[in-house]
C-alpha positions as CSV (number, residue, x, y, z in Angstrom):
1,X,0.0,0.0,0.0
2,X,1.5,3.3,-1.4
3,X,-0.8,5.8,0.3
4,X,-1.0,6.5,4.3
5,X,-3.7,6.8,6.3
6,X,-2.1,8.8,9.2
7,X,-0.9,8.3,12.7
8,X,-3.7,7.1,15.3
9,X,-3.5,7.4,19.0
10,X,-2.2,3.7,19.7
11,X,0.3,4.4,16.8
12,X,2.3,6.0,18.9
13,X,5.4,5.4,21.6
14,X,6.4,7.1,24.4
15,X,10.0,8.7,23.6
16,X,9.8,7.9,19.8
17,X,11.8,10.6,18.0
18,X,9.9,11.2,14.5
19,X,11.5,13.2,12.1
20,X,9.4,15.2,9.5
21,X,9.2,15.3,5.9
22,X,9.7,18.0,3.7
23,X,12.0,20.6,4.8
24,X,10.9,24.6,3.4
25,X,13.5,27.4,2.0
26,X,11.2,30.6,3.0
27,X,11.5,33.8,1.4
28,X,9.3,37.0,1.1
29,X,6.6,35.5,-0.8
30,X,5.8,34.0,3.3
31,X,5.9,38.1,4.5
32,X,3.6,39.0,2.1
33,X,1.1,36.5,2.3
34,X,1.1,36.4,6.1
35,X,0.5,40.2,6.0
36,X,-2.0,39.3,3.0
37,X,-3.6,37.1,5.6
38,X,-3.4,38.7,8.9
39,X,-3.3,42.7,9.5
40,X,-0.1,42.6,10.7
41,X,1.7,45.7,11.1
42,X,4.9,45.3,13.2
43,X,7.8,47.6,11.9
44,X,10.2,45.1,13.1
45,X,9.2,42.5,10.3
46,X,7.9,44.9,7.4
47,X,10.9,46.6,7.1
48,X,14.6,45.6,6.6
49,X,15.6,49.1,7.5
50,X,13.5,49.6,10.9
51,X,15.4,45.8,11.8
52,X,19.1,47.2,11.0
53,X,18.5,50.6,12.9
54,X,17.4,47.8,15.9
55,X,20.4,45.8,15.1
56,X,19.6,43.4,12.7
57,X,21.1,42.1,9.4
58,X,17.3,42.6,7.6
59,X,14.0,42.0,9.0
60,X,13.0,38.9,10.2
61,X,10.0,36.2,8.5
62,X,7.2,36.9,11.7
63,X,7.7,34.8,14.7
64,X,4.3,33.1,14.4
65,X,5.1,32.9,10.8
66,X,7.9,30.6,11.7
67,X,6.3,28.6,14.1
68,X,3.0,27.9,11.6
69,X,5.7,26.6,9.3
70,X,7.9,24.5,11.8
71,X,4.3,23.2,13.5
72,X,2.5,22.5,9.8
73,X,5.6,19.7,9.0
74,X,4.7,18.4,12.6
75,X,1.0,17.7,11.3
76,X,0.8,14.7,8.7
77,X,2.8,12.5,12.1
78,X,1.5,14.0,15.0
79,X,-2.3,15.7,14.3
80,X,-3.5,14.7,10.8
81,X,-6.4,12.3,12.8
82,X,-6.5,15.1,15.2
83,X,-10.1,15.7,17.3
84,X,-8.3,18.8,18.4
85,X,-5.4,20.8,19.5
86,X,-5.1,21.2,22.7
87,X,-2.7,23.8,24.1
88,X,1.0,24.8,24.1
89,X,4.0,25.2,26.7
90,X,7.4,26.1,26.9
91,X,7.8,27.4,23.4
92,X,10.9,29.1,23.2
93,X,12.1,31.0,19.8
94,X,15.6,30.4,19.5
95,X,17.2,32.4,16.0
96,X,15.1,34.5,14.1
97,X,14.4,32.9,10.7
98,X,15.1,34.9,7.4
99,X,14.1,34.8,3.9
100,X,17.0,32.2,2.5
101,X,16.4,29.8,5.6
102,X,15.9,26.3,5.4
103,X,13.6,25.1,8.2
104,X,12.9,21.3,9.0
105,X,10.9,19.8,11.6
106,X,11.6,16.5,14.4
107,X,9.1,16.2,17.5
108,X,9.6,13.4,20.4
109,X,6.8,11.9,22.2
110,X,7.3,12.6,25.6
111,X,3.2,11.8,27.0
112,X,0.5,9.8,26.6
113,X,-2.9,9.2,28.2
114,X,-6.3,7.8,26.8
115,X,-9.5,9.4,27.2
116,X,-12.0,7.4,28.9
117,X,-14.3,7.5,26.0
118,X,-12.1,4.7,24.4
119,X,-12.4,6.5,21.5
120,X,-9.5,8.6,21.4
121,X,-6.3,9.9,23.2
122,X,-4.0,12.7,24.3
123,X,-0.7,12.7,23.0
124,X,2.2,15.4,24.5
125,X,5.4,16.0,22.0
126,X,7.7,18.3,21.8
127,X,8.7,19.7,18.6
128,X,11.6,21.5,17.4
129,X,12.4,24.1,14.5
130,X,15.8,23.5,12.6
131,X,18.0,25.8,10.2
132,X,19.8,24.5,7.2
133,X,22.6,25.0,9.9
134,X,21.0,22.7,12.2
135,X,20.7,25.8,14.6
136,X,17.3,25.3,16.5
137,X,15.1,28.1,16.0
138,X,12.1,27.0,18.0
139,X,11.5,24.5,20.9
140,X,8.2,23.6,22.2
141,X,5.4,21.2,23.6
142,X,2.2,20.8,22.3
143,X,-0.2,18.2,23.1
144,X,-3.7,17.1,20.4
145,X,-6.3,14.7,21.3
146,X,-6.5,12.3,18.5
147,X,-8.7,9.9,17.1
148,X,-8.0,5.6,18.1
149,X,-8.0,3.8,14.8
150,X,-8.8,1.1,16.4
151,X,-11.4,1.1,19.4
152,X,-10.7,-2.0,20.9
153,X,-6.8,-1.4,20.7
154,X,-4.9,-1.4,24.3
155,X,-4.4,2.2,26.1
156,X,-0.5,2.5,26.7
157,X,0.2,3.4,30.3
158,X,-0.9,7.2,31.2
159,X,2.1,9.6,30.9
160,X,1.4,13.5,31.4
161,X,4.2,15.5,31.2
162,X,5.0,18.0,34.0
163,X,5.7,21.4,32.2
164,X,6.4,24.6,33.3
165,X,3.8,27.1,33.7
166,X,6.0,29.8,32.1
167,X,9.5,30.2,30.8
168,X,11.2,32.3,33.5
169,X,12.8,35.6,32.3
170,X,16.8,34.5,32.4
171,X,15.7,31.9,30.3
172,X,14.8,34.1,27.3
173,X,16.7,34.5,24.5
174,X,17.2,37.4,22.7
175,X,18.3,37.8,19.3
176,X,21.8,38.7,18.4
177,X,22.4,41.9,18.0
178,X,19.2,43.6,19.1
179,X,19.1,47.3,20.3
180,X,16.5,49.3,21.1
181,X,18.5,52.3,22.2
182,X,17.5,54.2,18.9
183,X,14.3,53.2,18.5
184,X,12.0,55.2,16.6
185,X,8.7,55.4,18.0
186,X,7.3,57.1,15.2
187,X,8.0,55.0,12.6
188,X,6.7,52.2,14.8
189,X,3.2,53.7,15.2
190,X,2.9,54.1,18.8
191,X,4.7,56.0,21.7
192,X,4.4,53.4,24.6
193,X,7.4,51.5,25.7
194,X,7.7,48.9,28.7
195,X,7.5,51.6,31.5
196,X,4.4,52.6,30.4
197,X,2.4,49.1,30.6
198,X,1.7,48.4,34.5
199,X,1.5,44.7,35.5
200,X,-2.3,43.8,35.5
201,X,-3.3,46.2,32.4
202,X,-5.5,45.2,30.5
203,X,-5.8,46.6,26.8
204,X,-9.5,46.2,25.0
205,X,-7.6,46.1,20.7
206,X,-10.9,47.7,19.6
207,X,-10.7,46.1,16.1
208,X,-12.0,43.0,14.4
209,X,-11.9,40.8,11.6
210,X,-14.8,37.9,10.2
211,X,-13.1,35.2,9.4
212,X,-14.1,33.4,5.7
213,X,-14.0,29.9,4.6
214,X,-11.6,30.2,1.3
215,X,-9.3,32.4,3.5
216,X,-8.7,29.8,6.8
217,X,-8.1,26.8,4.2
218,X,-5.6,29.1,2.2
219,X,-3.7,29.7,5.3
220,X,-3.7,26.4,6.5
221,X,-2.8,25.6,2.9
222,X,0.4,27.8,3.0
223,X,1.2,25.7,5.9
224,X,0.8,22.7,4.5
225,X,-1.1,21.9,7.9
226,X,-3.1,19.1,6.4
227,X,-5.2,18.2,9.3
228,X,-8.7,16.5,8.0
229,X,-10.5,18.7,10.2
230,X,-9.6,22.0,8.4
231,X,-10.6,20.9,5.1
232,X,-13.1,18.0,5.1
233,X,-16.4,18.3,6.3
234,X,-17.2,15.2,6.6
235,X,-14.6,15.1,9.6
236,X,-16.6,16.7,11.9
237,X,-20.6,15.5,12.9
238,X,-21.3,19.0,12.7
239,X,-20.3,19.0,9.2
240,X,-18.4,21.9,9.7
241,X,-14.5,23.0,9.4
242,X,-12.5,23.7,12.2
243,X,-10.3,26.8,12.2
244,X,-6.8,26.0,12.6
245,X,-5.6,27.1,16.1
246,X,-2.7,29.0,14.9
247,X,-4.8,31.1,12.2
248,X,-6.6,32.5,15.6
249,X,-3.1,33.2,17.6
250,X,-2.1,35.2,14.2
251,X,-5.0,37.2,14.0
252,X,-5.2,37.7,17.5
253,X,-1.7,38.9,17.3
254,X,-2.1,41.4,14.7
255,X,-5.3,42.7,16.3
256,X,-3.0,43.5,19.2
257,X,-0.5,46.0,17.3
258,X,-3.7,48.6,18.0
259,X,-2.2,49.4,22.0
260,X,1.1,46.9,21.6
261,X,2.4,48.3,18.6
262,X,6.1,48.2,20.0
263,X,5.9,44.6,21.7
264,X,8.0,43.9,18.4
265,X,9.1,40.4,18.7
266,X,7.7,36.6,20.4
267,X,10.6,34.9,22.4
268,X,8.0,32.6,24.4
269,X,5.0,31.3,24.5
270,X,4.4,29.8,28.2
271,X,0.9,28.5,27.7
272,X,-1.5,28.3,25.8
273,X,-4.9,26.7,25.1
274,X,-7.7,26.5,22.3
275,X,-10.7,27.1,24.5
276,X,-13.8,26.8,22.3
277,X,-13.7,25.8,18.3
278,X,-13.8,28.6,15.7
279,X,-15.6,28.3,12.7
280,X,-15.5,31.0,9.4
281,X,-18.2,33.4,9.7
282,X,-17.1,34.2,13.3
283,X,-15.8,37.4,14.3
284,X,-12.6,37.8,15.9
285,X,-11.8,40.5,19.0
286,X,-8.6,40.5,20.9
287,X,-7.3,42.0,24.5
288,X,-4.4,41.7,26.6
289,X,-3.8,41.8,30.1
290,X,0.1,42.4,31.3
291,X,1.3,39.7,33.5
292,X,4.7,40.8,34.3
293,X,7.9,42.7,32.9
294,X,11.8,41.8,33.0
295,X,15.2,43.3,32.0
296,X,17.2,42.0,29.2
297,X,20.7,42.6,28.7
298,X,20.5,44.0,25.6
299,X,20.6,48.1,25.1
300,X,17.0,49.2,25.4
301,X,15.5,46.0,25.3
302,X,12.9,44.9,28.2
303,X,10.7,41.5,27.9
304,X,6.8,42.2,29.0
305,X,5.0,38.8,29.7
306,X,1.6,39.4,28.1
307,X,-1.6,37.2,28.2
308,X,-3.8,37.6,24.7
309,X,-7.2,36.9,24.9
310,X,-9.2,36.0,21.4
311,X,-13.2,35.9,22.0
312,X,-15.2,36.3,19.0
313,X,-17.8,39.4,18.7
314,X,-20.2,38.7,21.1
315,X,-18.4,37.8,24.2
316,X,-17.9,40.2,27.2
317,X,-14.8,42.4,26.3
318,X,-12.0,41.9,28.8
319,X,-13.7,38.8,30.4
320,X,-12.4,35.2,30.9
321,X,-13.9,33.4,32.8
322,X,-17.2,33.0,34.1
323,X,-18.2,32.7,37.6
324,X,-18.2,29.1,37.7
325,X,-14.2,29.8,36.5
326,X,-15.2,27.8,33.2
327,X,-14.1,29.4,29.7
328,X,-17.2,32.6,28.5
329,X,-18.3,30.3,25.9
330,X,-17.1,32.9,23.1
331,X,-13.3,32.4,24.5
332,X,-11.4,31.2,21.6
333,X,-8.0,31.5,22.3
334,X,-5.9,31.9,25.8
335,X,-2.3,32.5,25.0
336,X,0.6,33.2,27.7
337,X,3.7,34.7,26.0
338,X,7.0,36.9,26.6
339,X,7.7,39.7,23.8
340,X,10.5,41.8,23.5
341,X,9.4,45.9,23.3
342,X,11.4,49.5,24.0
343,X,12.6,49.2,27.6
C-alpha cells in the first residue's frame, strides 16, 4: 500500500523521535502572504531598514510565521487524525528565521494518556524548528487529542508530562544583535514602551476581523497543515471545518499592534490553550492583560509577559472566565507569551 492513512493514537510510543518530511526554504513570498492574511503591522518584520537601525542584518519572517511553518511539517505524524489541538508550553524562539532559511521539523513523544471514551487519546510531543545549519530556532510542547484507529486497541500506560507554567525571564533569549536604544517610535506607530504598561493592564484592541472559509483553508494551505478537520467536512458530525488554532493566535496577534504596537518580537509562549472551536463566519476580538515585565541585557530592550485573549464578537470584552471559573463560551483563544518591546 502506497498511500497512508495517518498516525492514530495507539500508533504512537512514548520517547519515539519522529523526524518530518519536507524541509521549506522561506522567502518573502511567506511576509507578504502572512501580511495578506493577517493585518499585521509590526515595523520590526515589514521593514529591513527599521530591523538594521534595531540591530539586525534585515527583517525577520514573523515569529508566528515561523512557528505555523515548523508546527504545519509536525501535522501529517502527530495531528492529521487530530479531534483537536489542545494547548502549548514552553515554546521558546531560538534564531530569528530569514528569507533564505531552510527550516525542518523532528518532535519526540514525551506523553501519553487515553480518554476514557475509548475512542481517542492525548498525545504530548515536543517539537523542534531546525535551520539549514542545524541551529534550532524553535522548541516547544504541544499536546492534540487524537482519534483511536482502532477502538478495541490497548491504552499505553498514562504519561502526562509535567511542564512549566511559564519560561522564567533569564531563560529568554534574545536575538543577536538587538538594540533598542535608537528606537524610533514614530515610525513604529505608537509611543508606549515597557515603563508605560503596568502589570495587571488590560488593553481592550478595539478592532475586528470575520473570518471566511476560502481564507482559513488558504492559510492552513500555506502551511501545508493538512489536518482533516480544516478541510473536510465530513470530519466533523457538525459537518463543519475547524479553524486552525494558529490562524486565531495570528489574528489575535495582529489585532493587538492597535495598544502593543512596540511589543515587536515573540521569544515565548508559556501557555497556551484552544478554549472553544472557531468556525468562518465568526468574528474575531482580541485583548491583553500584562502579566509581568523583565530586563534584558540587551541596550534598550525589556521583555513584558503578556496574556492575549481572542473571543469572537459577542463575548464580554475583557472577560475570561465566568463565575463558575469555566471558559465565556465565546473564548477562543488563551495564550501566555514573553515579547520583547522598548525598555
Amino acid at each position: 500500500m502506497k498511500t497512508s492513512a495517518g498516525r492514530f493514537f495507539e500508533d504512537y510510543k512514548l520517547g519515539e523521535v519522529i523526524t518530518h518530511a519536507v524541509p521549506r526554504t522561506v522567502s518573502g513570498g511567506e511576509r507578504a502572504l502572512y501580511h495578506a492574511l493577517y493585518p499585521a503591522r509590526h515595523a520590526l518584520y515589514s521593514s529591513d531598514e527599521f530591523a538594521r537601525a534595531s540591530g539586525l542584518p534585515q527583517s525577520p519572517l514573523e515569529d508566528m510565521a515561523a512557528f505555523h511553518i515548523v508546527f504545519g511539517k509536525t501535522v501529517p505524524d502527530i495531528s492529521l487524525n487530530a479531534v483537536a489541538n489542545l494547548g502549548y508550553a514552553e515554546g521558546r524562539w531560538l534564531k530569528p528565521v530569514y528569507p533564505g532559511d531552510t527550516l525542518r521539523s523532528e518532535s519526540t513523544v514525551i506523553g501519553l494518556k487515553e480518554n476514557s471514551n475509548g475512542t481517542s487519546g492525548v498525545v504530548w510531543v515536543r517539537s523542534r524548528g531546525f535551520n539549514q545549519r542545524g541551529e534550532t530556532v524553535l522548541d516547544y510542547v504541544r499536546w492534540v487529542m487524537v482519534h483511536k484507529g482502532d477502538p478495541a486497541a490497548a491504552a499505553p500506560e498514562a504519561v502526562v508530562p509535567d511542564l512549566k507554567p511559564f519560561v522564567a525571564a533569564q531563560d529568554l533569549v534574545v536575538p543577536e544583535g538587538l538594540d533598542f536604544s535608537r528606537y524610533d517610535f514614530a515610525l513604529a506607530g505608537e509611543r508606549h514602551r515597557a515603563a508605560d504598561y503596568a502589570i495587571g493592564e488590560k488593553i481592550d484592541h478595539v478592532d475586528g476581523v470575520t473570518i471566511e472559509e476560502a481564507e482559513h483553508m488558504l492559510a492552513t494551505r500555506l502551511w501545508q497543515n493538512t489536518a482533516k478537520v480544516h478541510f473536510d467536512a465530513t470530519n466533523r458530525s457538525d459537518g463543519r471545518r475547524l479553524i486552525y488554532g494558529g490562524h486565531v493566535i495570528s489574528l489575535a496577534r495582529a489585532l493587538s499592534f492597535n495598544g502593543l504596537a512596540n511589543a515587536q518580537m515573540m521569544v515565548a509562549l508559556n501557555a497556551g490553550s484552544h478554549a472553544n472551536p472557531c468556525f468562518a463566519g465568526d468574528t474575531i476580538r482580541a485583548w491583553s492583560e500584562v502579566i509581568d515585565k523583565a530586563e534584558t541585557s540587551a541596550p534598550g530592550v525589556a521583555a513584558v509577559r503578556l496574556r492575549l485573549v481572542a473571543v469572537k464578537q459577542e463575548t464580554q470584552p475583557l472577560v475570561l472566565r465566568g463565575d463558575d471559573k469555566k471558559y465565556l463560551p465565546g473564548v477562543l483563544l488563551d495564550l501566555d507569551y514573553w515579547a520583547l518591546m522598548p525598555a
